[in-house]
DSSP file (Angstrom, degrees, kcal/mol; ACC not computed):
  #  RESIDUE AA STRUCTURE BP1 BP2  ACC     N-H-->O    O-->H-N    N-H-->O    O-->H-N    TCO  KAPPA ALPHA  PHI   PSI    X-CA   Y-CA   Z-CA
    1    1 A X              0   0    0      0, 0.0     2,-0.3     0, 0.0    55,-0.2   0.000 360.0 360.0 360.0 128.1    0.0  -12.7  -11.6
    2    2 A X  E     -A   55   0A   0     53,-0.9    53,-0.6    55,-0.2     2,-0.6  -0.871 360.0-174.8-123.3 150.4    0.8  -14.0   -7.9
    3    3 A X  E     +A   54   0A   0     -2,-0.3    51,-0.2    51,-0.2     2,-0.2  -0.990  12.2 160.9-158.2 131.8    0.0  -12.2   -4.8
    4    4 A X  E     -A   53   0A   0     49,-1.8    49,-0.7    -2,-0.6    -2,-0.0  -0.936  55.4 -68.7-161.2 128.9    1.2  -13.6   -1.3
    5    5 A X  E    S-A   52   0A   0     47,-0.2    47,-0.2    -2,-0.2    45,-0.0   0.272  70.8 -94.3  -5.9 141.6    1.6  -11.7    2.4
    6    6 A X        -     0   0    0     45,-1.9     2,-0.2     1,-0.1    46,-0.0  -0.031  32.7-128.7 -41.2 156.6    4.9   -9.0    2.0
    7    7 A X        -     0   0    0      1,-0.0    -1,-0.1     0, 0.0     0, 0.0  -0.126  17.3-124.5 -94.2-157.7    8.3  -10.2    3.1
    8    8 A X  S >  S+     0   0    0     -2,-0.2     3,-0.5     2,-0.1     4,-0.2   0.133 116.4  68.6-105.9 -25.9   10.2   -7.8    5.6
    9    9 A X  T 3  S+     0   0    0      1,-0.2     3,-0.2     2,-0.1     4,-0.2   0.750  97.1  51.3 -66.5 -29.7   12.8   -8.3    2.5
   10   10 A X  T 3> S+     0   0    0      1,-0.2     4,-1.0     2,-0.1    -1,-0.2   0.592  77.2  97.5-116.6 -35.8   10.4   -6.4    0.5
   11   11 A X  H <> S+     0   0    0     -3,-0.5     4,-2.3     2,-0.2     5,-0.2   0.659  86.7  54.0 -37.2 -54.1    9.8   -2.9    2.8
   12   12 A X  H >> S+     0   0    0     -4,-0.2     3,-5.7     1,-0.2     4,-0.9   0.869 111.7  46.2 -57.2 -95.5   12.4   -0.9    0.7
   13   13 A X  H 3> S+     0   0    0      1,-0.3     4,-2.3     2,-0.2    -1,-0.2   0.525 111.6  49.1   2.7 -78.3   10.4   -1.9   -2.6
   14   14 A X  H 3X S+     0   0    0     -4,-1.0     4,-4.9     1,-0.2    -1,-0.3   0.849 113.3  44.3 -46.0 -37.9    7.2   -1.2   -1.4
   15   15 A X  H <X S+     0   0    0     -3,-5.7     4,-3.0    -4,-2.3     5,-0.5   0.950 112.3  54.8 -77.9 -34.2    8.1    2.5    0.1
   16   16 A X  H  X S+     0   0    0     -4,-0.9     4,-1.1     2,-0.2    -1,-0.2   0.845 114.6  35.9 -62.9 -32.4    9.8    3.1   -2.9
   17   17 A X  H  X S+     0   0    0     -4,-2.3     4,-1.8    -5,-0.3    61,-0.2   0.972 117.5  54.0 -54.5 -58.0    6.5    2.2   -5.1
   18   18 A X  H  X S+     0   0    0     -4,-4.9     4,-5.4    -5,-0.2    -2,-0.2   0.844 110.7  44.9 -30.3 -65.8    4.6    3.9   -2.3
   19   19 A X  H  X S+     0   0    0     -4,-3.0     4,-1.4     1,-0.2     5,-0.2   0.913 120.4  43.9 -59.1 -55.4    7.1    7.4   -2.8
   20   20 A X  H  X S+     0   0    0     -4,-1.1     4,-0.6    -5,-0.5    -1,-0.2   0.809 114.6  48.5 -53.8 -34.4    6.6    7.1   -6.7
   21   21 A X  H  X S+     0   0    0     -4,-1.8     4,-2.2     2,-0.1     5,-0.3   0.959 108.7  47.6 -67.3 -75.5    3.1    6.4   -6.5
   22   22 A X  H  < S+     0   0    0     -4,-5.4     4,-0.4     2,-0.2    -2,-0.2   0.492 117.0  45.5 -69.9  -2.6    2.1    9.2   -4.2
   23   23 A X  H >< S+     0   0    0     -4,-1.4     3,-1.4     2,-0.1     4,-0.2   0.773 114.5  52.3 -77.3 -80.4    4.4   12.2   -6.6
   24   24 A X  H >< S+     0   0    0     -4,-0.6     3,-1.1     1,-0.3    -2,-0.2   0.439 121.3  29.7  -8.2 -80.7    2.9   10.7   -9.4
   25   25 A X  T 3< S+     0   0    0     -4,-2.2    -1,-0.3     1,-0.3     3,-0.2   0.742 115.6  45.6 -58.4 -51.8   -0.5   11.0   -7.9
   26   26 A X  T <   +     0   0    0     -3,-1.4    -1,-0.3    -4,-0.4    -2,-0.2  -0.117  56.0 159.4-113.0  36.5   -0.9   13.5   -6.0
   27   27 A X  S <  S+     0   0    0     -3,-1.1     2,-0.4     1,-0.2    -1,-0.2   0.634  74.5  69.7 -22.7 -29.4    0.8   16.8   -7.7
   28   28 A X  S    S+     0   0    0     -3,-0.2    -1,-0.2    -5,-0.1     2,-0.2  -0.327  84.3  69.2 -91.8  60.0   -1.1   18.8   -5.7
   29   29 A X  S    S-     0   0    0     -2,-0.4    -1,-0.1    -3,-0.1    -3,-0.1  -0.578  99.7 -93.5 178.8  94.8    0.4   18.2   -2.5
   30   30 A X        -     0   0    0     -2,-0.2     3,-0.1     1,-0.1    -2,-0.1   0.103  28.1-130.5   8.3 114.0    4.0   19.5   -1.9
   31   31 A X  S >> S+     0   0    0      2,-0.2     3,-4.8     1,-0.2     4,-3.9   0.891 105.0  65.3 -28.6 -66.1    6.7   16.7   -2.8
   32   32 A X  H 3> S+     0   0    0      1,-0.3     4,-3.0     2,-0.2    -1,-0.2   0.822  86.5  63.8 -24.0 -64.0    8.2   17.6    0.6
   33   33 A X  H 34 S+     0   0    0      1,-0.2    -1,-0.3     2,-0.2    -2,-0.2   0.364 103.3  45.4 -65.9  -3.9    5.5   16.5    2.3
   34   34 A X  H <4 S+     0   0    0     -3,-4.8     3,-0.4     2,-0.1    -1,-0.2   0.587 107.7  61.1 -91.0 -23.7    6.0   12.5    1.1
   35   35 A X  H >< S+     0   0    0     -4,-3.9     3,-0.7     1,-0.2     4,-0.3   0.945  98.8  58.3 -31.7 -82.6    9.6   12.7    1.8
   36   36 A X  T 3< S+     0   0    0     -4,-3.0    -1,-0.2     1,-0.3    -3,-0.1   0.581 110.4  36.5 -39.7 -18.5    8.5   13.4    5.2
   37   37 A X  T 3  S+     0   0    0     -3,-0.4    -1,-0.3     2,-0.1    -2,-0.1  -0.457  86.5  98.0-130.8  71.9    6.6   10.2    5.8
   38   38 A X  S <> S+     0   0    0     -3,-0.7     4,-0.6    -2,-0.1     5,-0.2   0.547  90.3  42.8 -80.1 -50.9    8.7    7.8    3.8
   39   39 A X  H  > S+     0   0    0     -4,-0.3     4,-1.3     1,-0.2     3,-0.2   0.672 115.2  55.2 -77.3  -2.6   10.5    6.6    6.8
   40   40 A X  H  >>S+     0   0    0      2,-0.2     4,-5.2     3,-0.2     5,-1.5   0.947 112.1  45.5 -57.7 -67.7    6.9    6.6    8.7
   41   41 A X  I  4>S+     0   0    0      1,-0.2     5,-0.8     2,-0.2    -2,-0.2   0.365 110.9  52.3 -64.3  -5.5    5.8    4.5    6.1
   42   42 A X  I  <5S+     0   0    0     -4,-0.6    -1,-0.2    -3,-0.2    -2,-0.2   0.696 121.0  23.9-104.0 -60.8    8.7    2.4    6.2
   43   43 A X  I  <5S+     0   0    0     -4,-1.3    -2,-0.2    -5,-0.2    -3,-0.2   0.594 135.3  18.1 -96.6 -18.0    8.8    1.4    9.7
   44   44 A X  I  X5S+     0   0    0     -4,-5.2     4,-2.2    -5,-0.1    -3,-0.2   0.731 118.8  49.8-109.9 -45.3    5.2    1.8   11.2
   45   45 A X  I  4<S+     0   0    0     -5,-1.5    -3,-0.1     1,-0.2    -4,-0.1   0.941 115.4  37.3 -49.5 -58.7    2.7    2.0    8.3
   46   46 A X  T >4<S+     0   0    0     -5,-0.8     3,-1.1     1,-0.2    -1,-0.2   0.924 115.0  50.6 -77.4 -24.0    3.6   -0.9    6.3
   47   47 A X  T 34 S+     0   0    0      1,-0.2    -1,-0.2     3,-0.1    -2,-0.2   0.722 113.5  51.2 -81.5 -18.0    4.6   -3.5    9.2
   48   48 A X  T 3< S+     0   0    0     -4,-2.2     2,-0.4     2,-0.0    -1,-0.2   0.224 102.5  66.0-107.5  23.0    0.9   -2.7   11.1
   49   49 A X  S <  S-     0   0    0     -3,-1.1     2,-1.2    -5,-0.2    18,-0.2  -0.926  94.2-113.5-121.1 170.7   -1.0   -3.2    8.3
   50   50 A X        -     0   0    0     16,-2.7     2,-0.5    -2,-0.4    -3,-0.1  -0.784  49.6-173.6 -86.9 109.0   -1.6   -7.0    6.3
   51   51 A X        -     0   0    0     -2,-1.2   -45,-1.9    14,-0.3     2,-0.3  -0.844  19.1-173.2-100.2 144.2    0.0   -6.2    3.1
   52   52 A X  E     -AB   5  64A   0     12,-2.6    12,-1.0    -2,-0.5   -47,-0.2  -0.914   3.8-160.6-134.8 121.5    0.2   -7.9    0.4
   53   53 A X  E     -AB   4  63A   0    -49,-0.7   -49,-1.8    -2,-0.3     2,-0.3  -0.295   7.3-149.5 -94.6 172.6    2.2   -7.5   -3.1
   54   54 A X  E     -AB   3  62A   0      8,-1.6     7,-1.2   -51,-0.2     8,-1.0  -0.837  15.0-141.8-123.4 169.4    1.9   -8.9   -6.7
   55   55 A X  E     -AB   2  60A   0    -53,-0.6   -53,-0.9    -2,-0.3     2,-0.5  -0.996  21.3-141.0-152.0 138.3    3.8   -9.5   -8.7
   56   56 A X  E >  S- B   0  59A   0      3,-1.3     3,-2.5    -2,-0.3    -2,-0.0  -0.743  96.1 -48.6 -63.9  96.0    5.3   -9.6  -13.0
   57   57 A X  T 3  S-     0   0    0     -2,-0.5   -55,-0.2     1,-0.2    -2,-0.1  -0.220 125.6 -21.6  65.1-159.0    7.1  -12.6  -13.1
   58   58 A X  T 3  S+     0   0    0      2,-0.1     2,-0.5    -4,-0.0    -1,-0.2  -0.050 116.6  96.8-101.9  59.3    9.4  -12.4   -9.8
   59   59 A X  E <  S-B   56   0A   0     -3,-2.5    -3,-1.3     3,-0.0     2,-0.4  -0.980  77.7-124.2-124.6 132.2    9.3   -8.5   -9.5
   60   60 A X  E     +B   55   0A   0     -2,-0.5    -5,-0.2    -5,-0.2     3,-0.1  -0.541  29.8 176.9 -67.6 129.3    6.8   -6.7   -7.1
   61   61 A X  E     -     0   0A   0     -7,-1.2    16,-1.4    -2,-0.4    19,-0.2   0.289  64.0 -51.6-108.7  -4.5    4.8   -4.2   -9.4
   62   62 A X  E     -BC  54  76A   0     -8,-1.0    -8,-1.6    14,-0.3     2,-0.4  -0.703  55.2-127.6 148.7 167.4    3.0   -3.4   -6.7
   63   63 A X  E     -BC  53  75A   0     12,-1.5    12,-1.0   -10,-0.3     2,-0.4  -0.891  11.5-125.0-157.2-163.7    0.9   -4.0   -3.6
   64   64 A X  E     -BC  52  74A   0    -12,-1.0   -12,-2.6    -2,-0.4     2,-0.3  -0.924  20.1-162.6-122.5 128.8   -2.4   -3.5   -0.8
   65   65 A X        +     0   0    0      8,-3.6     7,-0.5    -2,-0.4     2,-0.4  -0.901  10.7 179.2-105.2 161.9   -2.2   -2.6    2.7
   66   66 A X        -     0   0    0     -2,-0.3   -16,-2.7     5,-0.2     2,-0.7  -0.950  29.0-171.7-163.1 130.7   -4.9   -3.2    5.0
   67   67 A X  B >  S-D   70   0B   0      3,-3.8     2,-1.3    -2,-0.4     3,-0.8  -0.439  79.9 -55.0-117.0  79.6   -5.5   -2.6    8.7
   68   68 A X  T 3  S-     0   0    0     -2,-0.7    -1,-0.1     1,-0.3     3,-0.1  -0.558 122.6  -9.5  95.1 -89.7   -9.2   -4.7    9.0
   69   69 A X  T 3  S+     0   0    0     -2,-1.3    32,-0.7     1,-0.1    -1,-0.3   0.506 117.6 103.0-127.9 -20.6  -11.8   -3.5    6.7
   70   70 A X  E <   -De  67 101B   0     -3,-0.8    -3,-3.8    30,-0.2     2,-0.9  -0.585  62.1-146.7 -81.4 137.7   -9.7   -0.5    5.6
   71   71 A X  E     + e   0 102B   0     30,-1.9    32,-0.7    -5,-0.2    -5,-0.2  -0.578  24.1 169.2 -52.3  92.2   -7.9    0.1    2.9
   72   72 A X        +     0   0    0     -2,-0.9     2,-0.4    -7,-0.5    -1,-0.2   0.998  64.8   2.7 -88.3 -41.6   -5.0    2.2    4.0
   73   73 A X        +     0   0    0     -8,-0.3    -8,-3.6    -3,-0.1     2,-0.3  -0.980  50.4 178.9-145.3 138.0   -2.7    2.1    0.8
   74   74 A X  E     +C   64   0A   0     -2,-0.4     2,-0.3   -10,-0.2   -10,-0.2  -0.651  20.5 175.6-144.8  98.6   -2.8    0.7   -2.8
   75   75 A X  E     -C   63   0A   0    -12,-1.0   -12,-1.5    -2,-0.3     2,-0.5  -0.841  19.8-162.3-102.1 132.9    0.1    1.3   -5.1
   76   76 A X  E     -C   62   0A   0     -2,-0.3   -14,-0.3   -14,-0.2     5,-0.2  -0.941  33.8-101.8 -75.8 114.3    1.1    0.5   -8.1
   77   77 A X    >>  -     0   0    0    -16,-1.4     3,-4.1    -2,-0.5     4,-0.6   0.014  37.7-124.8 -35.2 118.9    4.7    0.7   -9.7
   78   78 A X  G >4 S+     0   0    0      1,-0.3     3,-0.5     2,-0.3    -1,-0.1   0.703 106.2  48.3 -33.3 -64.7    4.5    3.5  -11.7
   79   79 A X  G 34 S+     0   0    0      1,-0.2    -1,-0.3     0, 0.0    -2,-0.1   0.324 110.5  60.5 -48.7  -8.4    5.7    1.7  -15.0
   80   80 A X  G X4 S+     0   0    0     -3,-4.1     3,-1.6   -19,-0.2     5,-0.4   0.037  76.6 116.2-111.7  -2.2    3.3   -0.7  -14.1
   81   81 A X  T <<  +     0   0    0     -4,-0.6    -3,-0.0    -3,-0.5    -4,-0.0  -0.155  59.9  37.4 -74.4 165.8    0.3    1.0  -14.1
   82   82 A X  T 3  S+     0   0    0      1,-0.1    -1,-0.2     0, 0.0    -2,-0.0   0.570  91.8 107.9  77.6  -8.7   -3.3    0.6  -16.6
   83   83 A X  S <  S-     0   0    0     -3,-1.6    -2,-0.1     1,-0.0    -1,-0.1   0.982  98.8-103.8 -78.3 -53.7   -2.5   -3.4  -16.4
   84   84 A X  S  > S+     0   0    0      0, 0.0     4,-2.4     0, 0.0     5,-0.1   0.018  80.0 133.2 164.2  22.9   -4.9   -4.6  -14.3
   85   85 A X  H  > S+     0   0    0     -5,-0.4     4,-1.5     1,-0.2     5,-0.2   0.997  77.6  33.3 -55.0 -82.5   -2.5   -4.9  -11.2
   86   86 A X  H  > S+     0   0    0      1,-0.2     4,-2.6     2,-0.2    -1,-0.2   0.656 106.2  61.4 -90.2  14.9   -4.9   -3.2   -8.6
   87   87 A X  H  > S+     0   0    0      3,-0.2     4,-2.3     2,-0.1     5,-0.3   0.952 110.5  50.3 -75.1 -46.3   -8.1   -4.2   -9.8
   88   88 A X  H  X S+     0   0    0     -4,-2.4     4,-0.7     1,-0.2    -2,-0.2   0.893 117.7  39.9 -23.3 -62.4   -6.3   -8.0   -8.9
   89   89 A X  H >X S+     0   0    0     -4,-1.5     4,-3.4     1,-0.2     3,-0.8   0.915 108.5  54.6 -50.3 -53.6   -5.5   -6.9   -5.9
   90   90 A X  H 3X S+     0   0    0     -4,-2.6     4,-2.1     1,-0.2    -1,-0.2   0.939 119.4  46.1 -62.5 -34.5   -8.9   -4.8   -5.1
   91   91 A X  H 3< S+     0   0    0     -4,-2.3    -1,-0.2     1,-0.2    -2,-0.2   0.503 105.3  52.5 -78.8   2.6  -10.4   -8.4   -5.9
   92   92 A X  H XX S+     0   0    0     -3,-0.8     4,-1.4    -4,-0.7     3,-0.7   0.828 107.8  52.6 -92.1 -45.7   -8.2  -10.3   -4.0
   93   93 A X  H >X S+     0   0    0     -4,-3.4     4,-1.6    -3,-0.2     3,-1.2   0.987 106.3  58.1 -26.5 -76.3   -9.1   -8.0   -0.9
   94   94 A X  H 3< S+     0   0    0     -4,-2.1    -1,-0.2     2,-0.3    -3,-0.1   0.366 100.0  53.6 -79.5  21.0  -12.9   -8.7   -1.5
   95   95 A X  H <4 S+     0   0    0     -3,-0.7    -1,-0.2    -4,-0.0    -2,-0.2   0.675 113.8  43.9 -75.6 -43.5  -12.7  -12.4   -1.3
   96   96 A X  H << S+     0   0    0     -4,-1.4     2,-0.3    -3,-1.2    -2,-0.3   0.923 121.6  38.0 -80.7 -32.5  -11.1  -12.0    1.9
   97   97 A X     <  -     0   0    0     -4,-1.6     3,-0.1     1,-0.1   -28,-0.1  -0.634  50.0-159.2-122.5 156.2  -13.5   -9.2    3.1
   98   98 A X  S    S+     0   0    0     -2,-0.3    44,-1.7     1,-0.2     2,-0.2   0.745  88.9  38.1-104.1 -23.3  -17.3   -8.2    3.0
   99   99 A X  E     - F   0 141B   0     42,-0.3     2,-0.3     2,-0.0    42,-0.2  -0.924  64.2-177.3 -89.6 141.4  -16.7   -4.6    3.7
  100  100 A X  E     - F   0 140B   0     40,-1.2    40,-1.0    -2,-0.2   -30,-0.2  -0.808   3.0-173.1-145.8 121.0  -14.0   -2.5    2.6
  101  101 A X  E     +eF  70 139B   0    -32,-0.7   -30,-1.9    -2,-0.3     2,-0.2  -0.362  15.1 156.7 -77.1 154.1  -13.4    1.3    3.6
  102  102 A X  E     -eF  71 138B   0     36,-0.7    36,-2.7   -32,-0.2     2,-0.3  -0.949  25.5-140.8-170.1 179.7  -11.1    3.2    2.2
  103  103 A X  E     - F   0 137B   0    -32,-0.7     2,-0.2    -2,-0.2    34,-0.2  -0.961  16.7-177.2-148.7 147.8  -10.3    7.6    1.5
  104  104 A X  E     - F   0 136B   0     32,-0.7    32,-3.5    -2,-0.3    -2,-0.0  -0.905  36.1 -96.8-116.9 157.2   -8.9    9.3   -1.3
  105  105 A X  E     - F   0 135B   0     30,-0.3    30,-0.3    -2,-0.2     7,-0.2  -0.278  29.1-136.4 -69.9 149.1   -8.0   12.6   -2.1
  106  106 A X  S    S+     0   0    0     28,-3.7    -1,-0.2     1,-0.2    29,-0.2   0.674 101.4  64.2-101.9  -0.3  -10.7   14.0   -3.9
  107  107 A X  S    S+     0   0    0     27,-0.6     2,-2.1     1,-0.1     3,-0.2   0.687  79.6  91.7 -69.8  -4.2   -8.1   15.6   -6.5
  108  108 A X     >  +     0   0    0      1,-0.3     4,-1.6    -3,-0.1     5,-0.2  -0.692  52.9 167.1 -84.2  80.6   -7.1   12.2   -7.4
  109  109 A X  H  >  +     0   0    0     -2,-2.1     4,-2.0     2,-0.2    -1,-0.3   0.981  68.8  58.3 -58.0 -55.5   -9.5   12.0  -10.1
  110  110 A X  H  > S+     0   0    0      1,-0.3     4,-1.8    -3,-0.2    -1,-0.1   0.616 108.0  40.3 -23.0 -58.2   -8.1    9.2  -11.3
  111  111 A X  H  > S+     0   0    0      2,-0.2     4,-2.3     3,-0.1    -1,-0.3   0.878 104.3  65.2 -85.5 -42.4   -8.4    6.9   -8.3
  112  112 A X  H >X S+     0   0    0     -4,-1.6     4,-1.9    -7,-0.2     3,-1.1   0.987 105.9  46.8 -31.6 -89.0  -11.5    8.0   -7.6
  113  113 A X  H 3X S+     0   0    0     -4,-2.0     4,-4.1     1,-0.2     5,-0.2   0.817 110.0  56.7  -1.8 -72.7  -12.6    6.4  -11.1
  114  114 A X  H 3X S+     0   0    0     -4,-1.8     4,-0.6     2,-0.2    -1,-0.2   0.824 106.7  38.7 -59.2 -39.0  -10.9    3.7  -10.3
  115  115 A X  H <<>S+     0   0    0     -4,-2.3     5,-3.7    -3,-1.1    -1,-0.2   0.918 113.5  61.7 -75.7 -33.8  -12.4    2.6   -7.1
  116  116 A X  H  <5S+     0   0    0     -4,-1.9    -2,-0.2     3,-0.2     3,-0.2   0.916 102.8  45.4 -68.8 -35.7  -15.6    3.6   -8.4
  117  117 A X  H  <5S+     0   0    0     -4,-4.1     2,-0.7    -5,-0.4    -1,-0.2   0.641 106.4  63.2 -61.3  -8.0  -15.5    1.1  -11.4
  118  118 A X  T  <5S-     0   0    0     -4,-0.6     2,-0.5    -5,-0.2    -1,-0.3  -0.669 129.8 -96.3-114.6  79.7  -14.5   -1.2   -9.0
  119  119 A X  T   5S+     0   0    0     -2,-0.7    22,-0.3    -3,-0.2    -3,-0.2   0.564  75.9 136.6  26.1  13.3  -17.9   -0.8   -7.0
  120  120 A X      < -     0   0    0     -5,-3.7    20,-0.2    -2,-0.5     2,-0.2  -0.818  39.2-149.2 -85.5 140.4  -17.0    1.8   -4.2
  121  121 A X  E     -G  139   0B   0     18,-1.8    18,-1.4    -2,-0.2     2,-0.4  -0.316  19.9-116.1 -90.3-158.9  -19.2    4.4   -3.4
  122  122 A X  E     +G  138   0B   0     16,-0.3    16,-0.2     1,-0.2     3,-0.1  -0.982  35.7 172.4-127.1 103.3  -18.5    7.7   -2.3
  123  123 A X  E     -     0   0B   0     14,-3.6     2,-0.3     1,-0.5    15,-0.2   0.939  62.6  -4.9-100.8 -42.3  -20.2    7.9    1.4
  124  124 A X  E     -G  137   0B   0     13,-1.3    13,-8.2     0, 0.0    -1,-0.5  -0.886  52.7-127.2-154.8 146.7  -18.7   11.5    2.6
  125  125 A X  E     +G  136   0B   0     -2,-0.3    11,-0.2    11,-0.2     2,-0.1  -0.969  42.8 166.8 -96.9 112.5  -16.5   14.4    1.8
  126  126 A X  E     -G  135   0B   0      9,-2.6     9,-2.0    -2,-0.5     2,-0.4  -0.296  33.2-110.9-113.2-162.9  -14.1   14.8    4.9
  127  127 A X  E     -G  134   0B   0      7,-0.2     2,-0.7    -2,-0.1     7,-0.3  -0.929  15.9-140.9-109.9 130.7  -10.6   17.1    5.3
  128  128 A X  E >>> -G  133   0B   0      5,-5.3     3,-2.4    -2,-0.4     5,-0.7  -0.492  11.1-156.3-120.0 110.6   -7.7   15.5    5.7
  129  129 A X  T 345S+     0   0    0     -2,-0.7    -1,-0.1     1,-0.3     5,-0.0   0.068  82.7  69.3 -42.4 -13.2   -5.8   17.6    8.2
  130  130 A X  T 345S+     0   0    0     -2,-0.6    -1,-0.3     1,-0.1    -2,-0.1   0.520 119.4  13.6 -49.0 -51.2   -2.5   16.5    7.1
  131  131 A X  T <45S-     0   0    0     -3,-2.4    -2,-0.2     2,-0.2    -3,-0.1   0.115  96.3-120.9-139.0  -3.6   -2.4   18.2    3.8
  132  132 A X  T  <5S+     0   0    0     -4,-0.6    -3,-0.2     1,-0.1     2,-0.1   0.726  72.3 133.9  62.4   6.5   -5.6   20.7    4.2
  133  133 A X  E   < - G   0 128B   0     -5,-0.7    -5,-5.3     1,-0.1     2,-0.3  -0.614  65.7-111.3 -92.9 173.0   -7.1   18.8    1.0
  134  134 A X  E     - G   0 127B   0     -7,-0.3   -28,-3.7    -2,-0.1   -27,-0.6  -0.638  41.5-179.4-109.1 137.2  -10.6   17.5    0.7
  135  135 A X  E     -FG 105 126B   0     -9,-2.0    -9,-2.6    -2,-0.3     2,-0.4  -0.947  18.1-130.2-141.0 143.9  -10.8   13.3    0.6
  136  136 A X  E     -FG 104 125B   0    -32,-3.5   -32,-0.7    -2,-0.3     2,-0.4  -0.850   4.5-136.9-114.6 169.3  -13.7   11.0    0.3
  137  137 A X  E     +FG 103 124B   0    -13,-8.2   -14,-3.6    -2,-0.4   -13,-1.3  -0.888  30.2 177.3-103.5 149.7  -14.7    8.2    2.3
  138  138 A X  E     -FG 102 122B   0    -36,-2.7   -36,-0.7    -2,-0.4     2,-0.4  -0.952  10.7-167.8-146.0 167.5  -15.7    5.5    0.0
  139  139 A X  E     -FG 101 121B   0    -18,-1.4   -18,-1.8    -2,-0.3     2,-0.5  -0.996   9.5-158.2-165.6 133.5  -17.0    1.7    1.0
  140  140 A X  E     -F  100   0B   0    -40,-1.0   -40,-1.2    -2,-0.4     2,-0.3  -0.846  23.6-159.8-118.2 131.8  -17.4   -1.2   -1.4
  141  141 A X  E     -F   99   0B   0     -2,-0.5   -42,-0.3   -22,-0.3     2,-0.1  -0.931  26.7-106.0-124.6 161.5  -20.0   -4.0    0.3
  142  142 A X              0   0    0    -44,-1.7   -44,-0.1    -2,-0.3   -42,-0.0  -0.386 360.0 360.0 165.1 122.9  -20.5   -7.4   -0.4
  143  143 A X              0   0    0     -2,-0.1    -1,-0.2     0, 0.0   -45,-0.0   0.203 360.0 360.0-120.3 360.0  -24.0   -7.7   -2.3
């Protein structure tokens, strides 16, 4: 597995994981509403954060965004998932970092799990105003 900064050749890829990822995931949350921030995600999201992809061989399977100590997005390719693709990543993150934030939907059972087996707790239940669902904040630290 190799994982190195995004290209600008790569954006498509990534929003396309991103848009596959987040139906996939998030079934409770009107389709529409990730249509509507693909091109968001496309042009603002992924180019102001450090992202970074891995990769199967030389195909992205997925990747991490990051704007500081937060985690703003971590997808995996859809076909790709259950390999151990973002636990690499979330441990490639906490080499570089000693904090890391991050929020999920709190219907995402799934990912919730998953961040919790990979040491995040669960600090707070907020709203996220966007979609009128319930998200936690959750924060991994450096022991």
């Amino acid at each position: 597995m190799k994982i190195e900064l995004h290209k600008q050749s790569d954006i498509d890829t990534l929003t396309d994981i991103w848009y596959k990822g987040s139906i996939q995931a998030h079934d409770f949350i009107d389709q529409e509403y990730w249509l509507s921030q693909k091109t968001e995600m496309r042009d603002k999201y992924i180019p102001m954060s450090d992202t970074y992809v891995i990769y199967n061989q030389a195909e992205i399977v997925g990747f991490v965004s990051m704007v500081e100590d937060y985690l703003a997005a971590l997808f995996i390719d859809t076909s790709y998932q259950k390999n151990g693709y973002g636990k690499e990543l979330i441990n490639f993150m906490k080499i570089q970092k000693s904090k890391i934030t991050l929020k999920v939907y709190k219907e995402n059972t799934s990912a919730t799990r998953f961040y919790e087996k990979n040491g995040f707790t669960i600090k707070e239940t907020l709203l996220d105003e966007n979609t009128n669902q319930e998200e936690y904040l959750m924060e991994w630290e450096e022991s």
